[in-house]
N, C-alpha and C positions, 0 to 999 in steps of 0.2 A: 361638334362634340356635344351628348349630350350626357345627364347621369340617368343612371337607371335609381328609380324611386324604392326598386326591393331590394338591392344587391348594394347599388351606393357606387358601382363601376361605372366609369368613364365608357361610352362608346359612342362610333358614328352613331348620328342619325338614323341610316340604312338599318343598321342593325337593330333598331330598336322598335319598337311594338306602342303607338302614340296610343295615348286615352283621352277621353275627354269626359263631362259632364253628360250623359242624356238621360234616357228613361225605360225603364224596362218594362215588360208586358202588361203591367199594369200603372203603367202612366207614374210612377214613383221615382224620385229621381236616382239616377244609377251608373255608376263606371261605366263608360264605352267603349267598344275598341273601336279606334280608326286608323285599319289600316294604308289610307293613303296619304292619309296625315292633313288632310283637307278641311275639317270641319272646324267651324267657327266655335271661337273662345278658347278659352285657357286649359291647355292641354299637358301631360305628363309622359314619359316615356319609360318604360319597362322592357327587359327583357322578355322574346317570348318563349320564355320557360317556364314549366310549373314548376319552378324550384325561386326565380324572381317572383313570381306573384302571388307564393304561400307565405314572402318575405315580407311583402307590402301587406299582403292582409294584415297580419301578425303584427306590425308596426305602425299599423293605422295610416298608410304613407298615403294611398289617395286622396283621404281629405283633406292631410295636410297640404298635400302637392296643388293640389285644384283651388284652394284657399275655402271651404266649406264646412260650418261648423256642426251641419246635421247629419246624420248619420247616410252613408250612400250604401247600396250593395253593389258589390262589384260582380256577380255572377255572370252578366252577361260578356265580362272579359273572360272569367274560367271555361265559357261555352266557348268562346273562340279560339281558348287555348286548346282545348280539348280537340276544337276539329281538326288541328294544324297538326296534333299529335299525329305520328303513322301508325298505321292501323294493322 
């Protein structure tokens, strides 16, 4: 069981959509999405809904979660959310 960092629900693992810490296009550090839940370091879990992760923005929960006191952009989880979207 994990919480989700936007909504604050209990769910599997499965269910959940992991992040971790990496870098976005231009080499800055930035919310990840990983989906296999593989990548090294300290990682958070969200629903993968745009309704969980307009929560966390709004709440500042990434950086809280990741333990990071510099400001991160998480865009590169919204792209991932977006492709997942159906079209």
């Amino acid at each position: 069981m994990r919480t989700c960092v936007g909504c604050r629900a209990r769910a599997a693992k499965s269910e959940l959509l992991r992040v971790v810490v990496g870098s976005d296009a231009q080499g800055q550090p930035a919310v990840s999405p990983d989906p296999r839940g593989t990548a090294p370091g300290r990682g958070a879990h969200l629903h993968p809904t745009r309704k969980c992760y307009d929560l966390a923005v709004r709440r500042r929960a990434f950086s809280r979660a990741l333990r990071l006191t510099e400001g991160l952009t998480s865009a590169p989880v919204a792209d991932h959310l977006d492709s997942l979207a159906p079209q």
